[in-house]
N, CA and C atoms of all chains as a GROMACS GRO file, in nm:
protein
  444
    1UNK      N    1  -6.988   1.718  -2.563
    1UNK     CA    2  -6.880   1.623  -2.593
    1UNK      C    3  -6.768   1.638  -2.490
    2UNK      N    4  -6.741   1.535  -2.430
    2UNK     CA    5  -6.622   1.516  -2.357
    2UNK      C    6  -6.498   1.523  -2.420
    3UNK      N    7  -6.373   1.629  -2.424
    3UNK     CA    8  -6.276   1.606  -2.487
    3UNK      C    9  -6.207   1.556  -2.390
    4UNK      N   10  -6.099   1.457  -2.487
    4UNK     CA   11  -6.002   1.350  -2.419
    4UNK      C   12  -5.901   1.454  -2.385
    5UNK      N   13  -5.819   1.397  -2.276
    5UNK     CA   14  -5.718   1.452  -2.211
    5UNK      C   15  -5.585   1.466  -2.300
    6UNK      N   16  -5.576   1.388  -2.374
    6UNK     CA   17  -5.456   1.382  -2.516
    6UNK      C   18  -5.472   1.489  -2.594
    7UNK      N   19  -5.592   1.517  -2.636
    7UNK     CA   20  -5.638   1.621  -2.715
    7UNK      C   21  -5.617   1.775  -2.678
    8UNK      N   22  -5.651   1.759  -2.534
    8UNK     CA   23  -5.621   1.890  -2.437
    8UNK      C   24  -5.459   1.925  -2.467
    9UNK      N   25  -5.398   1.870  -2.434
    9UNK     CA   26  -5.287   1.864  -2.419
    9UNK      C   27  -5.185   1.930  -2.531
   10UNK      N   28  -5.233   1.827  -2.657
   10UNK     CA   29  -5.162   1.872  -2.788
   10UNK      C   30  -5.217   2.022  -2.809
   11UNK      N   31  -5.334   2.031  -2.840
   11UNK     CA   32  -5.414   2.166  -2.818
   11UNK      C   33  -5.309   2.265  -2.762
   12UNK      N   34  -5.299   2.280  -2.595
   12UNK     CA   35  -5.246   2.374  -2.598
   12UNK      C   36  -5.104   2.400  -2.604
   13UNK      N   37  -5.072   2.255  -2.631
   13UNK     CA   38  -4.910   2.287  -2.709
   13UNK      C   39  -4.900   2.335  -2.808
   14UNK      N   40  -4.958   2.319  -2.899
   14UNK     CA   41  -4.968   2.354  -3.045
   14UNK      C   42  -5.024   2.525  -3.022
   15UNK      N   43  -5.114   2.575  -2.938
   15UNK     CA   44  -5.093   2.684  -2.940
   15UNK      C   45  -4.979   2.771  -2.878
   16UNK      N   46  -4.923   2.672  -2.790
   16UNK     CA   47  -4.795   2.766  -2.725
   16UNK      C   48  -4.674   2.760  -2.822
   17UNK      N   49  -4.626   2.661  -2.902
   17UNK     CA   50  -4.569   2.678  -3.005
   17UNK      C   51  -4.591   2.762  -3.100
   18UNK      N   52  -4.715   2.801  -3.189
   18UNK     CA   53  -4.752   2.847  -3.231
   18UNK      C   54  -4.725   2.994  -3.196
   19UNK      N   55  -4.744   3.008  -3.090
   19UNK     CA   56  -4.722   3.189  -3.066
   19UNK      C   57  -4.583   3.225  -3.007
   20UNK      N   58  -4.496   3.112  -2.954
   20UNK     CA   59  -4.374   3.082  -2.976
   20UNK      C   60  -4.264   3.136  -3.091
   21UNK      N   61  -4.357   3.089  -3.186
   21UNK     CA   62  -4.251   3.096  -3.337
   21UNK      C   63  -4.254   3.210  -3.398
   22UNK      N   64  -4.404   3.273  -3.338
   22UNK     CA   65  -4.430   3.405  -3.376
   22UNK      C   66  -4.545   3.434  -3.453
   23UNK      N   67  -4.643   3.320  -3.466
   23UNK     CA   68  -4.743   3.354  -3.565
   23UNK      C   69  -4.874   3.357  -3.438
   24UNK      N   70  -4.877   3.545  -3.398
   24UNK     CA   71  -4.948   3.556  -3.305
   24UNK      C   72  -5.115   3.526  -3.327
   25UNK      N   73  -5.127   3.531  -3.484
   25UNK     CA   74  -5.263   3.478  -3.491
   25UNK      C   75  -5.270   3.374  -3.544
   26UNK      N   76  -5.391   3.308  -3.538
   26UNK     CA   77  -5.452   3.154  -3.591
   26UNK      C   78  -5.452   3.230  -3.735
   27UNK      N   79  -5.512   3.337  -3.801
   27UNK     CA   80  -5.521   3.288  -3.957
   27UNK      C   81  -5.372   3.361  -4.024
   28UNK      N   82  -5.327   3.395  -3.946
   28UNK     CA   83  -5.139   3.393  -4.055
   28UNK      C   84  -5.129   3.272  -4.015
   29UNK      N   85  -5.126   3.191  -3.949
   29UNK     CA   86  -5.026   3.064  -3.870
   29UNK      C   87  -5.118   2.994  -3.996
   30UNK      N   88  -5.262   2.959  -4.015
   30UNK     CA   89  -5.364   2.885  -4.076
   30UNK      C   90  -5.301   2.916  -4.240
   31UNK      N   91  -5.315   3.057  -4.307
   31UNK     CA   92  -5.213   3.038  -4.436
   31UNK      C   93  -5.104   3.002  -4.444
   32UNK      N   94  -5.001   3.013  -4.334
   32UNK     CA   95  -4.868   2.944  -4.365
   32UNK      C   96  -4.900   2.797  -4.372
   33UNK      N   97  -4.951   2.734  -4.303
   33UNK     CA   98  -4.990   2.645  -4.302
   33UNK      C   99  -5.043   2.582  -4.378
   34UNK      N  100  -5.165   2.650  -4.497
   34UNK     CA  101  -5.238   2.637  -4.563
   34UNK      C  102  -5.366   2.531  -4.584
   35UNK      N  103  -5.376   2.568  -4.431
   35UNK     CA  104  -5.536   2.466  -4.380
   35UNK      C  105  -5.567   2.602  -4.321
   36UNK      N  106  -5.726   2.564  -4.299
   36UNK     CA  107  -5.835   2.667  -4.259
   36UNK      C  108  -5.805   2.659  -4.126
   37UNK      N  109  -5.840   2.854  -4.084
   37UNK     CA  110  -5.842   2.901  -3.970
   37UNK      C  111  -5.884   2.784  -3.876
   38UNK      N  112  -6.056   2.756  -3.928
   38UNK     CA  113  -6.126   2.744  -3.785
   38UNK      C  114  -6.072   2.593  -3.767
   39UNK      N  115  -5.982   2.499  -3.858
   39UNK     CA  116  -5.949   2.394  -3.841
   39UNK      C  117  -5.848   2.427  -3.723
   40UNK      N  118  -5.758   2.498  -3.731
   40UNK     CA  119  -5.642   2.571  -3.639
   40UNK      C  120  -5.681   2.575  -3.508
   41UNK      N  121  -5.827   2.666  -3.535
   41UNK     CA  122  -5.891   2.697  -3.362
   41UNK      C  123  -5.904   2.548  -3.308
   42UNK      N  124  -5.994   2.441  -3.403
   42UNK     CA  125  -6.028   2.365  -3.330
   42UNK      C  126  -5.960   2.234  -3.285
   43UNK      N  127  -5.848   2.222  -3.362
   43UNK     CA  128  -5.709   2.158  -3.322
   43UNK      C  129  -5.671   2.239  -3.178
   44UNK      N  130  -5.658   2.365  -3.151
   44UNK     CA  131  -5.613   2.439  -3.060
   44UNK      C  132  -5.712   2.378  -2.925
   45UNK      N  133  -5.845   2.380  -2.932
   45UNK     CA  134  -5.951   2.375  -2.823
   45UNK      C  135  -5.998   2.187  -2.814
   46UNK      N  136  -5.874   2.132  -2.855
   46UNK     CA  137  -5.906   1.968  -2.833
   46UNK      C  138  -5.996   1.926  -2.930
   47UNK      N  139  -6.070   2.021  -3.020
   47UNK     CA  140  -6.208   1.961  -3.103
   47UNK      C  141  -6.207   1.869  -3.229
   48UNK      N  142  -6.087   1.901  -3.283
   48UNK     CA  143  -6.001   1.835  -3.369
   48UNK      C  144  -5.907   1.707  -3.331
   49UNK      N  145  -5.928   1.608  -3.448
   49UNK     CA  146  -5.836   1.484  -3.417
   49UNK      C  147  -5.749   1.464  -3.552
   50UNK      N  148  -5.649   1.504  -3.517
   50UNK     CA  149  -5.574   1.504  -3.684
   50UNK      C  150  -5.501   1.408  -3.700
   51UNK      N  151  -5.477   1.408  -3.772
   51UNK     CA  152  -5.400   1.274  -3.842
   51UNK      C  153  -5.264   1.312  -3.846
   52UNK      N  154  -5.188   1.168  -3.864
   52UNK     CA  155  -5.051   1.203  -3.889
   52UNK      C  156  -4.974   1.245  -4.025
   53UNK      N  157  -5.047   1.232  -4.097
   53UNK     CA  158  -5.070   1.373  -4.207
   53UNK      C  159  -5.042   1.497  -4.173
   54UNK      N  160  -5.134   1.524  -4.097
   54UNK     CA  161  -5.176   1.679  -4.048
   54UNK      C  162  -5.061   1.750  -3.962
   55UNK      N  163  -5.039   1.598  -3.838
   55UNK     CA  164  -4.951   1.640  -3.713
   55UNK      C  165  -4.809   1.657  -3.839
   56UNK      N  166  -4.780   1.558  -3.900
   56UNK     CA  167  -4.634   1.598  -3.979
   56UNK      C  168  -4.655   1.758  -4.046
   57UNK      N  169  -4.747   1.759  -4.119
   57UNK     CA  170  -4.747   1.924  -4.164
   57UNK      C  171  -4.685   2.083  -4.030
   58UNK      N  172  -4.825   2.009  -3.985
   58UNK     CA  173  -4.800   2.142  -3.905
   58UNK      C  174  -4.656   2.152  -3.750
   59UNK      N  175  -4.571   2.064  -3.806
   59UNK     CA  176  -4.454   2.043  -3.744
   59UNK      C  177  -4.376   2.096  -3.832
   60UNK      N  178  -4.369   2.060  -3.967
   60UNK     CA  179  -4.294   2.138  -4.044
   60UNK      C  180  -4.317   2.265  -4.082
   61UNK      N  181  -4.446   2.330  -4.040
   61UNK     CA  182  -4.487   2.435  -4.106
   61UNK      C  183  -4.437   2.540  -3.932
   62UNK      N  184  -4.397   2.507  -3.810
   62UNK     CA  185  -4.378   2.505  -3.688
   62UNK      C  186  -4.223   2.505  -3.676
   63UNK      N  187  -4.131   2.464  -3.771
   63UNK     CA  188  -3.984   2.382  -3.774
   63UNK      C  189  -3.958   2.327  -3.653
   64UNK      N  190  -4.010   2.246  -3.614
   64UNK     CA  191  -4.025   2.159  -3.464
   64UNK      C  192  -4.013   1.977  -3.582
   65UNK      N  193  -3.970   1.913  -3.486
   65UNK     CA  194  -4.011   1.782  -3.551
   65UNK      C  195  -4.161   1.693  -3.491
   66UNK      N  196  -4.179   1.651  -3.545
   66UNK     CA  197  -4.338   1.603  -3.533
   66UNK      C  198  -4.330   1.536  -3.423
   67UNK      N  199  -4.202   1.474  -3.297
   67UNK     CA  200  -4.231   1.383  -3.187
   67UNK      C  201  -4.273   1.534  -3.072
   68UNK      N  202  -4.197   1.654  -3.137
   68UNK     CA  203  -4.231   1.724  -3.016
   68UNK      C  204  -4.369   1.773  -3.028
   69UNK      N  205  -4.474   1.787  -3.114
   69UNK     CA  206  -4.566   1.837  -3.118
   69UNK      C  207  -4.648   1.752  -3.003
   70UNK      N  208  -4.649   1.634  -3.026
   70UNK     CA  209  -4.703   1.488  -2.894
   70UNK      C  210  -4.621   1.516  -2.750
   71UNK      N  211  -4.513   1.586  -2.748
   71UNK     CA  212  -4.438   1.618  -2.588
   71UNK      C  213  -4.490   1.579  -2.472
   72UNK      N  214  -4.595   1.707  -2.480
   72UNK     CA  215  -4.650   1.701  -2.296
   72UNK      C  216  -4.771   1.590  -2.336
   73UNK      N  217  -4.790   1.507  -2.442
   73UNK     CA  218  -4.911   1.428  -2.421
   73UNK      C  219  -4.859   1.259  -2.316
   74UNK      N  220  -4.915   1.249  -2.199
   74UNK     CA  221  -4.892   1.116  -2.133
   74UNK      C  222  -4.897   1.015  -2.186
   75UNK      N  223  -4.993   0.396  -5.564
   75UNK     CA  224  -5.016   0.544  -5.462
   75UNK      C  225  -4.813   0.562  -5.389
   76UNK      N  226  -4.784   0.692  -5.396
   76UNK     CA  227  -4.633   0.704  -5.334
   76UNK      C  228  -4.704   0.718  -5.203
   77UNK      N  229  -4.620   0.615  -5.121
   77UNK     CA  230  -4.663   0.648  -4.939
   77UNK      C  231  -4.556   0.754  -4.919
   78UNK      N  232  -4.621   0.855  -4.838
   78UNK     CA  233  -4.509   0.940  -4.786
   78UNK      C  234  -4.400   0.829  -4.697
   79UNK      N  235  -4.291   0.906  -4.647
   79UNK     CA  236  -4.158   0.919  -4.635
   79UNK      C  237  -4.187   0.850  -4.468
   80UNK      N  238  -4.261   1.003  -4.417
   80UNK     CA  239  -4.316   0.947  -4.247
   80UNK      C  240  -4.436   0.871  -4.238
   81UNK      N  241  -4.471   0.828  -4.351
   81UNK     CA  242  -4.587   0.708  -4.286
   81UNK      C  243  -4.522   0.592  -4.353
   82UNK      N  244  -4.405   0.591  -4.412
   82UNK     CA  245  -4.314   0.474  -4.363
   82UNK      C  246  -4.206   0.437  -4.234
   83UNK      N  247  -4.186   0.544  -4.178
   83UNK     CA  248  -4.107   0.580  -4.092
   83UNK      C  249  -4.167   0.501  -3.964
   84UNK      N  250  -4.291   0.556  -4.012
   84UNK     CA  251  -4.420   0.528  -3.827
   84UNK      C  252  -4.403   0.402  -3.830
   85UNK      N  253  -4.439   0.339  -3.982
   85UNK     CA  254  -4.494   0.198  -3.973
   85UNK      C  255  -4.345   0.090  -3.904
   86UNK      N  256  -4.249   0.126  -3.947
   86UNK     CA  257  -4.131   0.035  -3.938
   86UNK      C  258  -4.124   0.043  -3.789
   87UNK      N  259  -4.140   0.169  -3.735
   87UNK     CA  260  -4.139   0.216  -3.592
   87UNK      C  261  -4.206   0.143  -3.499
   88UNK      N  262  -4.354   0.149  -3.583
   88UNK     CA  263  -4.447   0.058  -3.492
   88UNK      C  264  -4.438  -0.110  -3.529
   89UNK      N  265  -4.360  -0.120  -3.582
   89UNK     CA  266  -4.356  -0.300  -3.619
   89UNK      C  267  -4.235  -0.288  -3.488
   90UNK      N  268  -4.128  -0.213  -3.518
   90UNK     CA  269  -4.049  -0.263  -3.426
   90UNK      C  270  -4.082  -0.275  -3.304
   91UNK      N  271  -4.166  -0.182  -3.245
   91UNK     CA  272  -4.188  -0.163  -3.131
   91UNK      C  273  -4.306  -0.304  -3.051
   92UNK      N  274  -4.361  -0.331  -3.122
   92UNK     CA  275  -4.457  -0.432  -3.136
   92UNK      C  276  -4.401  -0.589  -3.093
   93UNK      N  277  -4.278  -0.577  -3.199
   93UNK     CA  278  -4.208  -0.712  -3.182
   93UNK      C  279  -4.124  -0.728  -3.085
   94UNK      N  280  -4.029  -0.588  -3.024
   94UNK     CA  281  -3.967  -0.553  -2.933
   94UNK      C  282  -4.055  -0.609  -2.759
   95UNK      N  283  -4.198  -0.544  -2.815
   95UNK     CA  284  -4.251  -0.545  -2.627
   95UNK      C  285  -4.344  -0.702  -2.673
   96UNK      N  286  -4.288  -0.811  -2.722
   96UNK     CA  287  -4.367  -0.943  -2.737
   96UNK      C  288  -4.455  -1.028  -2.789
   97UNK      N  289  -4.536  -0.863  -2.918
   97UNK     CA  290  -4.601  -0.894  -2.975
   97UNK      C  291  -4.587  -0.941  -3.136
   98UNK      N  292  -4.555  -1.094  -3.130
   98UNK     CA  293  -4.482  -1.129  -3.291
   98UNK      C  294  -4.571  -1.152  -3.372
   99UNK      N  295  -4.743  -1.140  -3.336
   99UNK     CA  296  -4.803  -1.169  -3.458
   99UNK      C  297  -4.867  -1.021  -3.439
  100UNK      N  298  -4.917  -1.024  -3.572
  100UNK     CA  299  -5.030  -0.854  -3.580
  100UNK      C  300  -5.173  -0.878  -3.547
  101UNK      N  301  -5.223  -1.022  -3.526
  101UNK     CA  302  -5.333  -1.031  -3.508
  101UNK      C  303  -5.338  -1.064  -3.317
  102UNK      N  304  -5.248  -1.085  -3.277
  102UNK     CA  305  -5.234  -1.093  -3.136
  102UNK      C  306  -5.242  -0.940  -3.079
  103UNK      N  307  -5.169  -0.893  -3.114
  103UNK     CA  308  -5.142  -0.737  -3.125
  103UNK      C  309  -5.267  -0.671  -3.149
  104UNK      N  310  -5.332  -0.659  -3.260
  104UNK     CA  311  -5.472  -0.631  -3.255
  104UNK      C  312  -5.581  -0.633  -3.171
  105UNK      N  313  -5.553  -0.755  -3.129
  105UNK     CA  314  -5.664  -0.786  -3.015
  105UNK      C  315  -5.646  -0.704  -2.874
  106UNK      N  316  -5.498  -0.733  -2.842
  106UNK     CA  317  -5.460  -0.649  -2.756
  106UNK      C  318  -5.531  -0.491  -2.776
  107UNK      N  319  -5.479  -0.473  -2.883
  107UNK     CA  320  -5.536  -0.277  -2.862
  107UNK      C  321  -5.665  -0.286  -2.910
  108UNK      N  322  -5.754  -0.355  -2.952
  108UNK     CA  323  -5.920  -0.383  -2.976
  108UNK      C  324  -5.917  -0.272  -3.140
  109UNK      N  325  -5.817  -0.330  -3.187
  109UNK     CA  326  -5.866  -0.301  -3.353
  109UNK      C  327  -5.781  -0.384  -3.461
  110UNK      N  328  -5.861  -0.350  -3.577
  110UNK     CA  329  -5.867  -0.497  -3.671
  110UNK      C  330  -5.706  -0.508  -3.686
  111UNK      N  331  -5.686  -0.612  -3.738
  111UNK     CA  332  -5.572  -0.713  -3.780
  111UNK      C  333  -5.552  -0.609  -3.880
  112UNK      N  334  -5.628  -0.613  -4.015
  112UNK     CA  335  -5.579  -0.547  -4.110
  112UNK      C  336  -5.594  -0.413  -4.109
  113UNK      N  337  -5.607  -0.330  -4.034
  113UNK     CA  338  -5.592  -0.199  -3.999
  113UNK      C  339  -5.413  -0.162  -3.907
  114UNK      N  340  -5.402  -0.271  -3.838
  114UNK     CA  341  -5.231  -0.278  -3.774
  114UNK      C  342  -5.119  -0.312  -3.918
  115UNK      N  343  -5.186  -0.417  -3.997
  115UNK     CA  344  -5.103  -0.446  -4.138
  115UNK      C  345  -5.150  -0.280  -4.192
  116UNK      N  346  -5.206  -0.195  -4.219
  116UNK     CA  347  -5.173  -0.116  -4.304
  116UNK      C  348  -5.117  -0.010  -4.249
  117UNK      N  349  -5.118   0.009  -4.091
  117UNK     CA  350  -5.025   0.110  -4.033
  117UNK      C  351  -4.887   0.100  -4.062
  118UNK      N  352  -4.814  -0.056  -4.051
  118UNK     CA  353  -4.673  -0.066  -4.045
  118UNK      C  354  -4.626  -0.082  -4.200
  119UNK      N  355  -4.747  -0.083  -4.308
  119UNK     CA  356  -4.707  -0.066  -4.413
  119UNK      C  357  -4.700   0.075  -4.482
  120UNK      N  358  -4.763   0.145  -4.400
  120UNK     CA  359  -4.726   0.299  -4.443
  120UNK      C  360  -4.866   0.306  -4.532
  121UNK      N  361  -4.988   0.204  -4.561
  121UNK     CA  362  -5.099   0.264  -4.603
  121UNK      C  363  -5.217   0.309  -4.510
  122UNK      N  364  -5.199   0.340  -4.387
  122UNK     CA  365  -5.310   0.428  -4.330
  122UNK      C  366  -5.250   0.530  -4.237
  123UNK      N  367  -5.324   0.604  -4.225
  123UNK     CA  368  -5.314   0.719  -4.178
  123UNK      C  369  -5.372   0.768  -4.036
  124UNK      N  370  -5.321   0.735  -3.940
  124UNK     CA  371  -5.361   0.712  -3.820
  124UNK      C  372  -5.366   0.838  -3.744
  125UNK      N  373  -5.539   0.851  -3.708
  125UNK     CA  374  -5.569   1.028  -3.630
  125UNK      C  375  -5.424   0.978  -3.478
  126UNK      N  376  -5.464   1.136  -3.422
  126UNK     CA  377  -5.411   1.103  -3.292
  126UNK      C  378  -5.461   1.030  -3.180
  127UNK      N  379  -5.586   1.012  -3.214
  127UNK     CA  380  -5.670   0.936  -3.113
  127UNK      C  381  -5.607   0.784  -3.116
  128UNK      N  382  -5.581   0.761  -3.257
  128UNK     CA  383  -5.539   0.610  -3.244
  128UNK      C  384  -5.391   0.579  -3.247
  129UNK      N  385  -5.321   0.683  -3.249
  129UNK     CA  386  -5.175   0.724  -3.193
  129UNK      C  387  -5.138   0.658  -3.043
  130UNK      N  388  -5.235   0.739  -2.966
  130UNK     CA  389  -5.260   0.736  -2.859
  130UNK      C  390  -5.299   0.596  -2.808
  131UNK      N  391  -5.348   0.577  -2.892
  131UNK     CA  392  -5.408   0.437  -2.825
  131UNK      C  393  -5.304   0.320  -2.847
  132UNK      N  394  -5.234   0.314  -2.961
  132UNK     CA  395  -5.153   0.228  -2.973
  132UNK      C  396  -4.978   0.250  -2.856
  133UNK      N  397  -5.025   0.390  -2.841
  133UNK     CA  398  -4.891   0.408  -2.734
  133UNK      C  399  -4.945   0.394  -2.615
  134UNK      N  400  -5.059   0.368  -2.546
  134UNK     CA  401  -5.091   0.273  -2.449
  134UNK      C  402  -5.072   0.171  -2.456
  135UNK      N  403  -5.111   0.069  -2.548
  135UNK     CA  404  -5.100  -0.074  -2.574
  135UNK      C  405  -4.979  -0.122  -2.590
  136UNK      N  406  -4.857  -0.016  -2.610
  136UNK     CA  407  -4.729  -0.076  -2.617
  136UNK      C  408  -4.623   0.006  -2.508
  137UNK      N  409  -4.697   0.083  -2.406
  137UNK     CA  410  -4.677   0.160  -2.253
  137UNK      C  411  -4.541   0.251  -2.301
  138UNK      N  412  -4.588   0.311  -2.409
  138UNK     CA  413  -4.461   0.417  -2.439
  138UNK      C  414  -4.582   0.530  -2.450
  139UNK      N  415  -4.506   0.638  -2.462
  139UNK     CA  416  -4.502   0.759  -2.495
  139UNK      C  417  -4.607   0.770  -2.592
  140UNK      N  418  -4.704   0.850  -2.633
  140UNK     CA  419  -4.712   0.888  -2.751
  140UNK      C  420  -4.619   0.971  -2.891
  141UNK      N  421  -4.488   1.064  -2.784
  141UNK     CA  422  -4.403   1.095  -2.879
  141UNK      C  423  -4.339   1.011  -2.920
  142UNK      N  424  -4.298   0.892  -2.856
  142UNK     CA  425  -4.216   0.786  -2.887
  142UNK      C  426  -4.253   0.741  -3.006
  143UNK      N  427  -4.382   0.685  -3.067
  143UNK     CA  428  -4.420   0.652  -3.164
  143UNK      C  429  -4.349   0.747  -3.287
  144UNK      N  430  -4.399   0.865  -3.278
  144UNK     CA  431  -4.303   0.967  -3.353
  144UNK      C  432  -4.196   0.990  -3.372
  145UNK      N  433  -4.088   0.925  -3.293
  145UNK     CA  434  -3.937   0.962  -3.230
  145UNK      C  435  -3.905   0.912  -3.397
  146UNK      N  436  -3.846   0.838  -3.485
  146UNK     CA  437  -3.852   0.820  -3.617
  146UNK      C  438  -3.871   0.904  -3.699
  147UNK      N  439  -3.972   1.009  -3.702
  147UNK     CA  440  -3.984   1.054  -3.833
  147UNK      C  441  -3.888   1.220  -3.829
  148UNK      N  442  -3.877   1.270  -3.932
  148UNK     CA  443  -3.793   1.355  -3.922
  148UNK      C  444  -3.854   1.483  -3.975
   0.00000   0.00000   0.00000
Protein backbone atom coordinates (compact mmCIF):
# COMPACT_ATOMS: atom_id res chain seq x y z
CA UNK A 1 0.00 0.00 0.00
CA UNK A 2 1.09 3.35 -0.97
CA UNK A 3 0.67 5.78 1.92
CA UNK A 4 -0.48 9.29 0.97
CA UNK A 5 1.75 12.10 1.71
CA UNK A 6 -1.05 13.81 4.15
CA UNK A 7 -1.00 10.82 6.14
CA UNK A 8 2.85 10.87 6.45
CA UNK A 9 2.81 14.01 7.64
CA UNK A 10 0.03 14.04 10.38
CA UNK A 11 1.72 10.72 11.47
CA UNK A 12 4.73 12.17 12.36
CA UNK A 13 3.31 15.15 13.88
CA UNK A 14 1.18 13.45 16.04
CA UNK A 15 4.12 11.53 17.14
CA UNK A 16 6.28 14.55 17.77
CA UNK A 17 3.56 16.07 19.78
CA UNK A 18 2.94 13.22 21.45
CA UNK A 19 6.40 12.82 22.97
CA UNK A 20 6.38 16.56 23.24
CA UNK A 21 3.72 16.59 25.96
CA UNK A 22 5.43 13.84 27.52
CA UNK A 23 3.67 10.66 26.90
CA UNK A 24 6.97 8.89 25.89
CA UNK A 25 5.06 5.79 25.04
CA UNK A 26 2.21 4.88 22.56
CA UNK A 27 0.29 2.76 25.30
CA UNK A 28 0.20 5.56 28.27
CA UNK A 29 -0.52 8.20 25.43
CA UNK A 30 -3.23 5.16 23.91
CA UNK A 31 -5.00 4.99 27.71
CA UNK A 32 -5.08 8.60 28.17
CA UNK A 33 -6.53 8.67 25.22
CA UNK A 34 -8.56 5.73 25.58
CA UNK A 35 -8.26 4.14 22.04
CA UNK A 36 -6.01 1.14 21.41
CA UNK A 37 -2.30 1.12 21.31
CA UNK A 38 -1.89 -0.37 17.91
CA UNK A 39 -4.59 2.22 16.61
CA UNK A 40 -1.92 4.97 18.01
CA UNK A 41 1.02 3.10 16.18
CA UNK A 42 -0.87 3.07 13.10
CA UNK A 43 -2.16 6.65 13.04
CA UNK A 44 1.65 7.33 13.87
CA UNK A 45 3.06 5.18 10.58
CA UNK A 46 0.35 6.91 8.04
CA UNK A 47 -1.74 3.45 8.22
CA UNK A 48 -4.59 4.96 9.81
CA UNK A 49 -7.24 7.48 8.40
CA UNK A 50 -9.16 8.99 11.24
CA UNK A 51 -11.86 10.87 11.33
CA UNK A 52 -12.69 14.10 12.65
CA UNK A 53 -14.02 12.46 15.57
CA UNK A 54 -10.82 10.94 16.29
CA UNK A 55 -8.53 14.06 15.07
CA UNK A 56 -10.85 16.28 17.72
CA UNK A 57 -10.15 13.65 20.53
CA UNK A 58 -6.76 13.20 20.29
CA UNK A 59 -6.19 17.09 20.20
CA UNK A 60 -7.87 17.35 23.29
CA UNK A 61 -6.41 14.45 24.85
CA UNK A 62 -2.78 16.40 23.38
CA UNK A 63 -4.25 20.11 24.77
CA UNK A 64 -3.32 21.36 21.26
CA UNK A 65 -6.42 22.50 19.24
CA UNK A 66 -7.42 20.20 16.46
CA UNK A 67 -6.21 22.89 13.42
CA UNK A 68 -2.70 22.25 14.77
CA UNK A 69 -2.74 18.56 14.67
CA UNK A 70 -3.28 19.14 10.37
CA UNK A 71 -0.12 21.97 10.65
CA UNK A 72 2.67 20.62 8.60
CA UNK A 73 -0.04 18.83 6.30
CA UNK A 74 0.13 20.87 2.58
CA UNK B 1 -28.96 12.09 17.38
CA UNK B 2 -26.97 15.37 19.42
CA UNK B 3 -24.31 16.41 16.62
CA UNK B 4 -21.27 17.27 18.41
CA UNK B 5 -20.26 20.93 18.94
CA UNK B 6 -17.12 20.53 16.19
CA UNK B 7 -18.95 18.78 13.59
CA UNK B 8 -21.06 21.78 13.62
CA UNK B 9 -18.32 24.07 13.69
CA UNK B 10 -16.62 22.19 10.42
CA UNK B 11 -19.85 22.20 8.67
CA UNK B 12 -20.66 26.11 8.95
CA UNK B 13 -16.85 26.43 8.15
CA UNK B 14 -17.09 24.47 5.13
CA UNK B 15 -20.38 26.12 3.81
CA UNK B 16 -18.69 29.30 4.30
CA UNK B 17 -15.78 28.57 2.67
CA UNK B 18 -17.54 27.03 -0.34
CA UNK B 19 -19.71 30.07 -0.90
CA UNK B 20 -16.80 32.42 -0.19
CA UNK B 21 -14.40 30.72 -3.15
CA UNK B 22 -17.81 30.69 -5.76
CA UNK B 23 -19.30 27.73 -5.08
CA UNK B 24 -23.23 28.68 -4.33
CA UNK B 25 -24.75 25.45 -5.05
CA UNK B 26 -23.63 22.01 -3.18
CA UNK B 27 -24.21 20.08 -6.14
CA UNK B 28 -21.78 22.25 -8.29
CA UNK B 29 -19.40 21.92 -5.50
CA UNK B 30 -19.69 18.23 -5.47
CA UNK B 31 -18.85 17.71 -8.76
CA UNK B 32 -16.00 19.83 -8.43
CA UNK B 33 -14.40 17.61 -5.59
CA UNK B 34 -15.94 14.19 -7.35
CA UNK B 35 -18.28 13.32 -4.36
CA UNK B 36 -21.98 13.05 -3.88
CA UNK B 37 -24.22 16.10 -3.43
CA UNK B 38 -25.67 14.54 -0.41
CA UNK B 39 -22.57 13.59 1.28
CA UNK B 40 -21.38 17.74 1.02
CA UNK B 41 -25.25 18.40 2.53
CA UNK B 42 -24.38 16.19 5.46
CA UNK B 43 -20.86 17.55 6.09
CA UNK B 44 -22.10 21.27 6.49
CA UNK B 45 -24.91 19.90 8.47
CA UNK B 46 -22.78 18.44 11.08
CA UNK B 47 -24.21 14.75 10.12
CA UNK B 48 -21.06 13.08 8.74
CA UNK B 49 -18.02 12.52 9.84
CA UNK B 50 -15.32 13.15 7.51
CA UNK B 51 -11.83 10.78 7.67
CA UNK B 52 -8.77 12.91 6.92
CA UNK B 53 -8.47 11.66 3.60
CA UNK B 54 -11.58 13.54 2.69
CA UNK B 55 -10.47 16.58 4.79
CA UNK B 56 -7.84 16.73 2.56
CA UNK B 57 -9.50 16.50 -0.34
CA UNK B 58 -12.01 19.06 0.20
CA UNK B 59 -9.03 21.49 1.20
CA UNK B 60 -7.72 20.96 -2.25
CA UNK B 61 -10.91 21.68 -3.95
CA UNK B 62 -11.27 24.90 -2.09
CA UNK B 63 -6.97 25.63 -2.35
CA UNK B 64 -6.74 26.18 1.44
CA UNK B 65 -4.95 24.51 3.94
CA UNK B 66 -6.06 21.47 5.38
CA UNK B 67 -5.71 23.18 8.90
CA UNK B 68 -7.79 25.86 7.64
CA UNK B 69 -10.75 23.69 7.43
CA UNK B 70 -10.17 23.14 11.21
CA UNK B 71 -9.28 26.81 12.07
CA UNK B 72 -13.15 26.93 13.71
CA UNK B 73 -13.28 24.34 15.98
CA UNK B 74 -12.02 24.80 19.41
Amino acid sequence: MTIPAHRIAFGEHLRDLRQDRGWSSQEAFAHHVGIDRTYISGLERGRRNPTLDVIVKLAQSLDVKPAELLATIE
